[in-house]
C-alpha positions in Angstrom: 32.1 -9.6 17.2 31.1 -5.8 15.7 34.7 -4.1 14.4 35.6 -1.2 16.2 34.3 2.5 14.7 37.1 4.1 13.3 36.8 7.9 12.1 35.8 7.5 9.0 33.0 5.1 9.8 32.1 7.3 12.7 31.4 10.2 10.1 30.1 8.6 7.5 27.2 6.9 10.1 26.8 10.5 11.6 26.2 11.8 7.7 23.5 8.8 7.5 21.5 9.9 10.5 21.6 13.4 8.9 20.2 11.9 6.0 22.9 11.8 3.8 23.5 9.1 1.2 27.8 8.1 1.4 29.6 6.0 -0.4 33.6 4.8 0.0 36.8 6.7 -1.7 40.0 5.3 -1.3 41.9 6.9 1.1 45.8 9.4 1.2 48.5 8.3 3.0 51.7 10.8 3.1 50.1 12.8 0.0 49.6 9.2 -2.2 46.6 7.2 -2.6 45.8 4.2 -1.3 44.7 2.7 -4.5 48.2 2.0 -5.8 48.0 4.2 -9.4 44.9 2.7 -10.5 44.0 4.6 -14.3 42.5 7.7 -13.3 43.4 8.2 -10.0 42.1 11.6 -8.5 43.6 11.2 -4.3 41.0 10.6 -2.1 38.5 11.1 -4.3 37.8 8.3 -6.6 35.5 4.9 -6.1 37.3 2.4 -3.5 37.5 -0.6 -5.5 34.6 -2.9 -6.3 32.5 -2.1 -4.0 31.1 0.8 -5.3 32.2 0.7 -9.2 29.7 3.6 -10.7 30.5 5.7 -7.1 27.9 8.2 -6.3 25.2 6.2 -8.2 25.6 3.5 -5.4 25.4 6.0 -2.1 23.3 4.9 0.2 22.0 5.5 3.7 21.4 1.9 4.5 23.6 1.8 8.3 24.6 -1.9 7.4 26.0 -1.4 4.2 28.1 1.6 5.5 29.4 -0.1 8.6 30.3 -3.2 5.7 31.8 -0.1 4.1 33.7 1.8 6.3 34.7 -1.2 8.5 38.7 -0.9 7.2 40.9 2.4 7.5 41.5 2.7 3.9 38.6 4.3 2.7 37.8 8.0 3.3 34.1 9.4 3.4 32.0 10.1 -0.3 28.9 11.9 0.1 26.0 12.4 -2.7 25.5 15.9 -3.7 22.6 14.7 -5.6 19.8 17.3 -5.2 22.8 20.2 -3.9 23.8 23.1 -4.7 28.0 22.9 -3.9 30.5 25.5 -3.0 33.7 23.7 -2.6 36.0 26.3 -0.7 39.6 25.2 -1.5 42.9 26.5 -1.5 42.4 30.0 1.2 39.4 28.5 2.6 37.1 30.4 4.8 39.3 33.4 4.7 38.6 33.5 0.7 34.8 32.9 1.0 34.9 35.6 3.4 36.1 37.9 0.7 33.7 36.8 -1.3 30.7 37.6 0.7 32.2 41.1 1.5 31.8 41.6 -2.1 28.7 40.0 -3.0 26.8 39.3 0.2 26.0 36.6 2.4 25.2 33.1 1.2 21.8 31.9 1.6 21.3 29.7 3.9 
C-alpha cells in the first residue's frame, strides 16, 4: 500500500518535476528540532539522520528515493543550490528586499 503524501513530500516531489535535486532535514516542532540535540544542530536545517550523512552531496531527483524520503512527517524539505546564485531574504522579508531594489535596482531575473 503507497503511504499517504504529506506536505513535505508533496513539495519536495513538485521541486523534482521542476528539476530540483532535495534531500531530507530534520524537522521544528514548537521552535525545537526534531533531532533531539544532536552535535551541531542548526533547526530545520541540518542532515535527517542516516540517510543522507554528507546532506546536499546526496540530493537527488530520483521520485523513489524521495517518496522513501519524505514518507514520515519528521523531515522538512532540503534543496541543492548547487549551480545557484542564493538570496536568502530573512528576518523583514519581502518588505526588506523591496528596499533593496529601490536602492539598487531590480534583481535579474
Amino acid at each position: 500500500p503507497e503511504t499517504p503524501m504529506n506536505a513535505n513530500l508533496t513539495e519536495a516531489l513538485r521541486l523534482v518535476k521542476h528539476s530540483y535535486k532535495v534531500y531530507p532535514v530534520w524537522g521544528v516542532r514548537d521552535g525545537r528540532c526534531l533531532c533531539a540535540g544532536m552535535s551541531g544542530c542548526r533547526p530545520g536545517k541540518h542532515p535527517w539522520g542516516q540517510a543522507v550523512p554528507h546532506g546536499e552531496k546526496q540530493a537527488t531527483s530520483d521520485e523513489a528515493t524521495v517518496r522513501r524520503w519524505f514518507a514520515g512527517s519528521a523531515v522538512n524539505v532540503g534543496v541543492s543550490v548547487d549551480g545557484f546564485c542564493v538570496l536568502d531574504v530573512e528576518g523583514r522579508g519581502m518588505a526588506q528586499l523591496a528596499e533593496w531594489e529601490a536602492e539598487h535596482g531590480p534583481l535579474p531575473r
